[in-house]
FIMAR-747748 format. One record per atom (N, C-alpha, C, O): residue number from 0; residue in three letters; atom name; x, y, z. Coordinates in pm, whole numbers. Layout:
BEGIN
<rec k="NUM" r="ALA" a="CA" u="X" v="Y" w="Z"/>
...
END
This chain:
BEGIN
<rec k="0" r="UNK" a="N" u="-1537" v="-2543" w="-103"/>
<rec k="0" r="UNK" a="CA" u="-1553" v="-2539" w="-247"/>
<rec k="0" r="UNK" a="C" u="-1520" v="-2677" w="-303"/>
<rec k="0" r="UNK" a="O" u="-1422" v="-2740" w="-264"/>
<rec k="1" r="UNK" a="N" u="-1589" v="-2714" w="-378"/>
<rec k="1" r="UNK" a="CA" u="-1551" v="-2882" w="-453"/>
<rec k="1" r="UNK" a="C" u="-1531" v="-2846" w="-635"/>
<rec k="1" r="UNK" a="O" u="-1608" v="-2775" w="-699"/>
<rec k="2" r="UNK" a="N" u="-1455" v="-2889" w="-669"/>
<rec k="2" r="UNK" a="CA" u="-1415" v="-2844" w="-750"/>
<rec k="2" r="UNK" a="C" u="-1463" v="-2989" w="-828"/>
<rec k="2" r="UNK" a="O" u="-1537" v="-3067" w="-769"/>
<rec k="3" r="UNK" a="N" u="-1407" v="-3018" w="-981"/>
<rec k="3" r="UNK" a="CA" u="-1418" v="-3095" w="-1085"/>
<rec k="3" r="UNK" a="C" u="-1336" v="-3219" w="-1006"/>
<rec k="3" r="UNK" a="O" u="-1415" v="-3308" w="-1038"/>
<rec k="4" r="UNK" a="N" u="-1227" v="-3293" w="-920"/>
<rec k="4" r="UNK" a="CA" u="-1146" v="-3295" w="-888"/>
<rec k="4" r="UNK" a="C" u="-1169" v="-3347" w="-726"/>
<rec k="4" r="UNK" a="O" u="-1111" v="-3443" w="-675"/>
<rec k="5" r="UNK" a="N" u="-1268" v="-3258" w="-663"/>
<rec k="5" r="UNK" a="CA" u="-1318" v="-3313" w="-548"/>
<rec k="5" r="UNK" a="C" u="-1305" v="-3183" w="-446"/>
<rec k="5" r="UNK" a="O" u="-1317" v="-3069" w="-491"/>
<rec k="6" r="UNK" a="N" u="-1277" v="-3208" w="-300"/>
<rec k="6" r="UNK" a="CA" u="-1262" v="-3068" w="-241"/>
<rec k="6" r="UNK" a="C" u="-1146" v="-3029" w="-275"/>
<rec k="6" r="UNK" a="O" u="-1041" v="-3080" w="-315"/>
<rec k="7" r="UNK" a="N" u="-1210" v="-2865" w="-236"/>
<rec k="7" r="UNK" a="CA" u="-1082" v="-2752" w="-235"/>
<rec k="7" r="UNK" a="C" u="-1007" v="-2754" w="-125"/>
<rec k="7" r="UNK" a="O" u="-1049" v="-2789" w="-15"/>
<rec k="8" r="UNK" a="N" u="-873" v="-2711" w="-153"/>
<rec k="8" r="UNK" a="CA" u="-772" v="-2735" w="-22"/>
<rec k="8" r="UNK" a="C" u="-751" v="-2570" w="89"/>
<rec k="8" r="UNK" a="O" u="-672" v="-2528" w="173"/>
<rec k="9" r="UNK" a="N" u="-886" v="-2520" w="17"/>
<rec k="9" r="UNK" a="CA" u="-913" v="-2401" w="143"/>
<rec k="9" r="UNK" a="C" u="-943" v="-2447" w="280"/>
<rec k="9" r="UNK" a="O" u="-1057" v="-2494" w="290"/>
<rec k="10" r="UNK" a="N" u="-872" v="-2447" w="387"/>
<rec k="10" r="UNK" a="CA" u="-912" v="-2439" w="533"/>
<rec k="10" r="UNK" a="C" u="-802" v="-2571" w="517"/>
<rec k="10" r="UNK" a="O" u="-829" v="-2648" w="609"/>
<rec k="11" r="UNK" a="N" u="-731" v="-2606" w="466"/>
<rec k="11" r="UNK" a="CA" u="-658" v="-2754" w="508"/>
<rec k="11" r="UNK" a="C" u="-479" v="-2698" w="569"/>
<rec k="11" r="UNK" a="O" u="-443" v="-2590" w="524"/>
<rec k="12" r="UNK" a="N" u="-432" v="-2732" w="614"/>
<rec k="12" r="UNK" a="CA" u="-315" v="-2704" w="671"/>
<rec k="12" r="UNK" a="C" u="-186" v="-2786" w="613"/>
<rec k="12" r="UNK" a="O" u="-173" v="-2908" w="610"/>
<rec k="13" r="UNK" a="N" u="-91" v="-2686" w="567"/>
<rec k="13" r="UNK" a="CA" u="50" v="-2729" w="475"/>
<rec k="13" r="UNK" a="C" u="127" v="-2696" w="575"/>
<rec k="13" r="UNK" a="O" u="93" v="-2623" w="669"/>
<rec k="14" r="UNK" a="N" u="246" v="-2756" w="559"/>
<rec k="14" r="UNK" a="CA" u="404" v="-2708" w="585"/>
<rec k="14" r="UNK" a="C" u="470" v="-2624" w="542"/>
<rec k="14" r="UNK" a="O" u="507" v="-2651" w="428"/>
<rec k="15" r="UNK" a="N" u="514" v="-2506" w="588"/>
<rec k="15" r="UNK" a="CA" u="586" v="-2381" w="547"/>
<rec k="15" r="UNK" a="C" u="741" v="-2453" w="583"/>
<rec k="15" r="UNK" a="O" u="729" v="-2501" w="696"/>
<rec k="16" r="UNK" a="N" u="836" v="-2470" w="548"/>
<rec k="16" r="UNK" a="CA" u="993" v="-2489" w="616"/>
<rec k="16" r="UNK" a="C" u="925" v="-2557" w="745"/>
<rec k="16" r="UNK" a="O" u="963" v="-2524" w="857"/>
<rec k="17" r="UNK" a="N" u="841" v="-2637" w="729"/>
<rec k="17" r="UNK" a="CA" u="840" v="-2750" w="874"/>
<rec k="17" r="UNK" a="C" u="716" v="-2703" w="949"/>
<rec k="17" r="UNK" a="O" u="635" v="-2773" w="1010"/>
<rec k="18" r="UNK" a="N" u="717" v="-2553" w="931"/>
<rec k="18" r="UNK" a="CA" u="590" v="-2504" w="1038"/>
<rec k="18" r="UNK" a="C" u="424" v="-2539" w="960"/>
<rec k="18" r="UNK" a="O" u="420" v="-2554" w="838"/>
<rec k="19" r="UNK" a="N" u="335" v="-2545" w="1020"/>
<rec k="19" r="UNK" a="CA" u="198" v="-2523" w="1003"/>
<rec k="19" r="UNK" a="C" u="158" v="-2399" w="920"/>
<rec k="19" r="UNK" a="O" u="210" v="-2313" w="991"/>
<rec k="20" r="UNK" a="N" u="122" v="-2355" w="854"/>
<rec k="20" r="UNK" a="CA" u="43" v="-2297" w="764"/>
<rec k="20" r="UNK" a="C" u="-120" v="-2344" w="708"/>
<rec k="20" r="UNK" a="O" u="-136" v="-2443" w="637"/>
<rec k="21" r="UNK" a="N" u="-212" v="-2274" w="743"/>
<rec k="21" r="UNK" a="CA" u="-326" v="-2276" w="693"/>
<rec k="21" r="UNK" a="C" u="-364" v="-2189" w="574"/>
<rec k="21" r="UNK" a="O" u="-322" v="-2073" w="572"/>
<rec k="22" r="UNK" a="N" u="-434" v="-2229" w="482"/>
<rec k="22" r="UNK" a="CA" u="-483" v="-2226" w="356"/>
<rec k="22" r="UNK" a="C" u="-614" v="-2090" w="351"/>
<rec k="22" r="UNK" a="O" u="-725" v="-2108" w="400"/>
<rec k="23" r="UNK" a="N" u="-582" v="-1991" w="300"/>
<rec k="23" r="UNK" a="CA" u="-755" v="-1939" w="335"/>
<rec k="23" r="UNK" a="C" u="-772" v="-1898" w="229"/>
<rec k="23" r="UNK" a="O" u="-895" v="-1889" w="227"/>
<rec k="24" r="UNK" a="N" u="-728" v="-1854" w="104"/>
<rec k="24" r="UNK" a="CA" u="-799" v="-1843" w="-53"/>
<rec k="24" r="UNK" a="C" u="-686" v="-1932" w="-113"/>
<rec k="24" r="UNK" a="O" u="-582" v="-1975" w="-62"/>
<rec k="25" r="UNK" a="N" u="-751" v="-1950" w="-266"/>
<rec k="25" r="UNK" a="CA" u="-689" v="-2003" w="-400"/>
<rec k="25" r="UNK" a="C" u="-694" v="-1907" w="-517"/>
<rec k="25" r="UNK" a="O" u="-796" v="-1840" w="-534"/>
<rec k="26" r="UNK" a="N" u="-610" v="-1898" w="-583"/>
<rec k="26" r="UNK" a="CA" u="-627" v="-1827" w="-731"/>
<rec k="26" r="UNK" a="C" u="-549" v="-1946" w="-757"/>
<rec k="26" r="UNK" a="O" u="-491" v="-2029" w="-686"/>
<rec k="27" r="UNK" a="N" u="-573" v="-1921" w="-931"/>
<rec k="27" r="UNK" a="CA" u="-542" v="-2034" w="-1000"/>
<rec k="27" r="UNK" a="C" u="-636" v="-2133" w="-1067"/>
<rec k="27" r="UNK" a="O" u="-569" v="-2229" w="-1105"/>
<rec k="28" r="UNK" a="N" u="-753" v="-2146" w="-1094"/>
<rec k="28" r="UNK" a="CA" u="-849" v="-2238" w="-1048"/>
<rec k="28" r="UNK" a="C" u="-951" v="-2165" w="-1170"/>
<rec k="28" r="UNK" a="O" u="-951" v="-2048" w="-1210"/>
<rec k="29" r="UNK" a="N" u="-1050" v="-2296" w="-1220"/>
<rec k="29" r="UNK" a="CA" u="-1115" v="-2233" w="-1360"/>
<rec k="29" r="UNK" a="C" u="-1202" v="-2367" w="-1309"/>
<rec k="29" r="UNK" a="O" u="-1175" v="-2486" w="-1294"/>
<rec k="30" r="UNK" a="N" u="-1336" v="-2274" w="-1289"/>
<rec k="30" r="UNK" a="CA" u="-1447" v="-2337" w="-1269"/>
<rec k="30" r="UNK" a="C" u="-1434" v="-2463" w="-1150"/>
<rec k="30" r="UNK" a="O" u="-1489" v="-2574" w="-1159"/>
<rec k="31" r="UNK" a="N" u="-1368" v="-2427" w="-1065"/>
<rec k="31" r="UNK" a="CA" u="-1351" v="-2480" w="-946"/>
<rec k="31" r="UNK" a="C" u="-1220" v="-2575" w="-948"/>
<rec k="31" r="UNK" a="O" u="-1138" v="-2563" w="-857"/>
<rec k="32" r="UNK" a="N" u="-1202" v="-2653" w="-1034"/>
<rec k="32" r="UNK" a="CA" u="-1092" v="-2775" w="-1062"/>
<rec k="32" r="UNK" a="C" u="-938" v="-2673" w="-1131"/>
<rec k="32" r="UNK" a="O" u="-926" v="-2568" w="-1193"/>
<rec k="33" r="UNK" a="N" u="-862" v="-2757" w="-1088"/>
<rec k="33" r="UNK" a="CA" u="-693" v="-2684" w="-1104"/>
<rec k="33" r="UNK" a="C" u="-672" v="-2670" w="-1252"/>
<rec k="33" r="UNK" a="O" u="-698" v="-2749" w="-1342"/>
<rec k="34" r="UNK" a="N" u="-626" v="-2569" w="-1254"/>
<rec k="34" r="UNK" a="CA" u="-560" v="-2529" w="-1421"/>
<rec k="34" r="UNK" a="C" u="-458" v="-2607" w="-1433"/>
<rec k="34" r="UNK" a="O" u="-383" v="-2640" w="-1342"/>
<rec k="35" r="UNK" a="N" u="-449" v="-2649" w="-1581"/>
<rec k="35" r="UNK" a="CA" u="-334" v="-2756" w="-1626"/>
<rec k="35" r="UNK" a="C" u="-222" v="-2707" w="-1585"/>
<rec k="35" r="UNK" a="O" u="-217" v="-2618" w="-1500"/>
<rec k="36" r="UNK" a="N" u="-74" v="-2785" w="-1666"/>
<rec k="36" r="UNK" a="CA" u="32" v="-2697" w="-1642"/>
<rec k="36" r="UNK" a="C" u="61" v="-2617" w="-1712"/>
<rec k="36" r="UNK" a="O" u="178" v="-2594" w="-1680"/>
<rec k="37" r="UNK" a="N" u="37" v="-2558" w="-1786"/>
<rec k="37" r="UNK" a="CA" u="22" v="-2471" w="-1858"/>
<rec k="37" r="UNK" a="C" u="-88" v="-2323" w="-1860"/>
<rec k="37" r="UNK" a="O" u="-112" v="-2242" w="-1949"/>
<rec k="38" r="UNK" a="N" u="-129" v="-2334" w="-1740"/>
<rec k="38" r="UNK" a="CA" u="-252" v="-2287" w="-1669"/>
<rec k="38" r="UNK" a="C" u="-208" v="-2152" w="-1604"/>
<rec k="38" r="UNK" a="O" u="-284" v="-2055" w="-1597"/>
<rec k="39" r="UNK" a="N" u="-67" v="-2154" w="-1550"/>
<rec k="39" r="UNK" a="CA" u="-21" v="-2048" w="-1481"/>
<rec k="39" r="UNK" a="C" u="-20" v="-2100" w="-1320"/>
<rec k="39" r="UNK" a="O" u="-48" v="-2212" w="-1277"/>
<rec k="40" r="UNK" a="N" u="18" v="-1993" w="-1256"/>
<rec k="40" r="UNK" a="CA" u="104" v="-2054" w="-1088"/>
<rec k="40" r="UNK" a="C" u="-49" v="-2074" w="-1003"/>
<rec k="40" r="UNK" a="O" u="-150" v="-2021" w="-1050"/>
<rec k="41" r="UNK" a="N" u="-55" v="-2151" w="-880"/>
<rec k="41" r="UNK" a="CA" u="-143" v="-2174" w="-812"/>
<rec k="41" r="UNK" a="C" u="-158" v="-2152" w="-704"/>
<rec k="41" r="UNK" a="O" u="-165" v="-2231" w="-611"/>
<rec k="42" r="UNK" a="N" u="-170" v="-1966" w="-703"/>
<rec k="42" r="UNK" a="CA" u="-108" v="-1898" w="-556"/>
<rec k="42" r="UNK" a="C" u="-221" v="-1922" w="-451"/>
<rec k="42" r="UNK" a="O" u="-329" v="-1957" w="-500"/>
<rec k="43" r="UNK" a="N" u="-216" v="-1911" w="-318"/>
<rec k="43" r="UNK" a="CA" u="-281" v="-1922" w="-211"/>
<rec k="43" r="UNK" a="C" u="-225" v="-1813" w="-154"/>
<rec k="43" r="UNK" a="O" u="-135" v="-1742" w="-198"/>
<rec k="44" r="UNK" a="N" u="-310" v="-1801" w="-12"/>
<rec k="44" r="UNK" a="CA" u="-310" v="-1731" w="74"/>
<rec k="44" r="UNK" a="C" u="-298" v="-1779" w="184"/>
<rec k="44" r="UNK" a="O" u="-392" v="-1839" w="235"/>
<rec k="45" r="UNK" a="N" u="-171" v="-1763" w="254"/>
<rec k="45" r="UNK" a="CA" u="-161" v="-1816" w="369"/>
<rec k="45" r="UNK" a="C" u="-188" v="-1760" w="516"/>
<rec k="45" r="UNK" a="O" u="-175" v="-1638" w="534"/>
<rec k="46" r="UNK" a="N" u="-225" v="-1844" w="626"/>
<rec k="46" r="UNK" a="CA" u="-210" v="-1803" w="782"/>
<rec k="46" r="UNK" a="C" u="-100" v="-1850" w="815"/>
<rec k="46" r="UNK" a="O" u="-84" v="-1971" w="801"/>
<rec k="47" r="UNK" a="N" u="-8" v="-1777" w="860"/>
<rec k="47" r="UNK" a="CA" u="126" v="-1825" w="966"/>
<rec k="47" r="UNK" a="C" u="84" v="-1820" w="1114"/>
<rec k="47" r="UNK" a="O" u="17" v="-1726" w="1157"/>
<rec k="48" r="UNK" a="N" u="119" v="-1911" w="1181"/>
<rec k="48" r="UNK" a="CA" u="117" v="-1937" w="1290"/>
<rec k="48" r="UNK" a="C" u="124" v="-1789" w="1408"/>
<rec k="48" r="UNK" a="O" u="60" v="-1774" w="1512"/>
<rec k="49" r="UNK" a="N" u="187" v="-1730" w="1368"/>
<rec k="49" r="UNK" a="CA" u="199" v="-1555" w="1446"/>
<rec k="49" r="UNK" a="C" u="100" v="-1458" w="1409"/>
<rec k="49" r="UNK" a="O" u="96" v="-1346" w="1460"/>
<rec k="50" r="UNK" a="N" u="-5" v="-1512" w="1291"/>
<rec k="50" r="UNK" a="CA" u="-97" v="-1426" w="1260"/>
<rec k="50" r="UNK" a="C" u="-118" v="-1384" w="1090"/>
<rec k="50" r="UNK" a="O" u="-205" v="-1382" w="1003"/>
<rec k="51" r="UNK" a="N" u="50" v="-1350" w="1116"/>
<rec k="51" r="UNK" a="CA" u="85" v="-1308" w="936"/>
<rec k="51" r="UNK" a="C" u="14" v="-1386" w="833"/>
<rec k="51" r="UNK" a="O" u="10" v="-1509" w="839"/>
<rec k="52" r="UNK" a="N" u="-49" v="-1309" w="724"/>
<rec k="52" r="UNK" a="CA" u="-56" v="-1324" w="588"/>
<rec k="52" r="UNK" a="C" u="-38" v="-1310" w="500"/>
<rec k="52" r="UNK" a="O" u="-90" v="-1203" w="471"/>
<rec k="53" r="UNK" a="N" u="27" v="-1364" w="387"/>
<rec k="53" r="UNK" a="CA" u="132" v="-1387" w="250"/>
<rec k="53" r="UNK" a="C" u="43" v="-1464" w="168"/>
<rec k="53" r="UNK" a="O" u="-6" v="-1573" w="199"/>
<rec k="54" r="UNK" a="N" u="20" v="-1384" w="34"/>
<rec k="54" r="UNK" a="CA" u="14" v="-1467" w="-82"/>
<rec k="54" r="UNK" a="C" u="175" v="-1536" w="-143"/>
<rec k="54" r="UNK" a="O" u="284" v="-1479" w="-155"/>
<rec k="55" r="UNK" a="N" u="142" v="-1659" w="-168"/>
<rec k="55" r="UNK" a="CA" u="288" v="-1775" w="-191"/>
<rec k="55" r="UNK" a="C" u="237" v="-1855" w="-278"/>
<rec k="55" r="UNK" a="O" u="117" v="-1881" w="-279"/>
<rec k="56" r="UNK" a="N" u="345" v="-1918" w="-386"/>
<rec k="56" r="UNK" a="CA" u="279" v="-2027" w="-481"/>
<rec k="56" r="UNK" a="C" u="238" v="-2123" w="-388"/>
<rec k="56" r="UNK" a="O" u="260" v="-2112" w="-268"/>
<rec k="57" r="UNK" a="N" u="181" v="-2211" w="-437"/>
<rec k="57" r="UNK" a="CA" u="120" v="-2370" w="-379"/>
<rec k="57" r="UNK" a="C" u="249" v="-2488" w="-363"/>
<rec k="57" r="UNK" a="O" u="283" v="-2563" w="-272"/>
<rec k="58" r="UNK" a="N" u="299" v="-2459" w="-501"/>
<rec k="58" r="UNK" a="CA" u="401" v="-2564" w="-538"/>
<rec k="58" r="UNK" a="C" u="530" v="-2590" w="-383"/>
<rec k="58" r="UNK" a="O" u="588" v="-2691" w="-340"/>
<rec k="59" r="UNK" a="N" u="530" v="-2478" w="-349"/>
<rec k="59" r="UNK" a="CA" u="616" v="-2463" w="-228"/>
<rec k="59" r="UNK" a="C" u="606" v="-2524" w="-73"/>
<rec k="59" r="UNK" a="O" u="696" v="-2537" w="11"/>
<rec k="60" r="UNK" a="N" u="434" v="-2564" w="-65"/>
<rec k="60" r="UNK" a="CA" u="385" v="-2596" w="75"/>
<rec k="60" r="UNK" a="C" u="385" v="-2700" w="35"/>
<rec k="60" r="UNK" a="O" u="373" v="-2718" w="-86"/>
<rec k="61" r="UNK" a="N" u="402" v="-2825" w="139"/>
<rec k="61" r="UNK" a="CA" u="394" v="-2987" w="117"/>
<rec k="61" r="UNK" a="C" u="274" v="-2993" w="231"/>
<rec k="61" r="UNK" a="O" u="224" v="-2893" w="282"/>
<rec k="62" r="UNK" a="N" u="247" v="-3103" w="256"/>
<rec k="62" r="UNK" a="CA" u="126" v="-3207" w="312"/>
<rec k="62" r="UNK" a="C" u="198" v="-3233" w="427"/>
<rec k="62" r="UNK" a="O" u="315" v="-3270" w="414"/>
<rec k="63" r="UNK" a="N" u="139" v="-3218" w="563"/>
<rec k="63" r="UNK" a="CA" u="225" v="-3318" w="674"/>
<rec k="63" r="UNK" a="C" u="197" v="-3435" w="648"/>
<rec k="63" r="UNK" a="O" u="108" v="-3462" w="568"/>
<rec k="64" r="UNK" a="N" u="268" v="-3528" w="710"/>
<rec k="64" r="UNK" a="CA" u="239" v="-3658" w="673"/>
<rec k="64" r="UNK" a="C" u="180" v="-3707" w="829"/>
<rec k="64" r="UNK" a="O" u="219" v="-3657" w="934"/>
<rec k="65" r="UNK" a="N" u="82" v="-3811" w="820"/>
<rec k="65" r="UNK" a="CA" u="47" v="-3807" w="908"/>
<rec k="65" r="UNK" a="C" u="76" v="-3896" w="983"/>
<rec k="65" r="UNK" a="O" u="107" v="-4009" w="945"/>
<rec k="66" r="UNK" a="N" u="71" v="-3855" w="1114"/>
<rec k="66" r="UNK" a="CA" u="122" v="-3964" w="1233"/>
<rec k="66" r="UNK" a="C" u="239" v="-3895" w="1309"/>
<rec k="66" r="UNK" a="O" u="275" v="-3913" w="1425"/>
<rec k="67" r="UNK" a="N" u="290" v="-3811" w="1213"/>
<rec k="67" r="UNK" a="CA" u="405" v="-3754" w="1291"/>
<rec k="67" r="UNK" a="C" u="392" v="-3600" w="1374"/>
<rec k="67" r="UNK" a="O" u="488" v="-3556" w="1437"/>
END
């Protein structure tokens, strides 16, 4: 999905407490590009590494950094 903004961060992989987490829906989102702050929370749907799936805010997962 490409949003106003550029791509969507569906299929991209965050940090849960250090572990890997993959991305597989977004709510939050108005006409593809992110709602202001005032917009309301920017929940996802996560894959955990064991299988499990949890809807969780966004604000909570960070970016690995890369190289490490």
């Amino acid at each position: 999905m490409t949003g106003a903004r550029g791509p969507g961060i569906v299929g991209r992989i965050y940090l849960e407490y250090g572990r890997p987490v993959l991305i597989g829906t977004q709510w939050g989102t108005r006409g593809g590009g992110y709602v202001g702050p005032a917009g309301g929370p920017r929940n996802v749907r996560i894959r955990r590494a064991d299988g499990s799936t949890t809807i969780r805010p966004l604000g909570g997962l960070r970016r690995p950094v890369a190289g490490r």
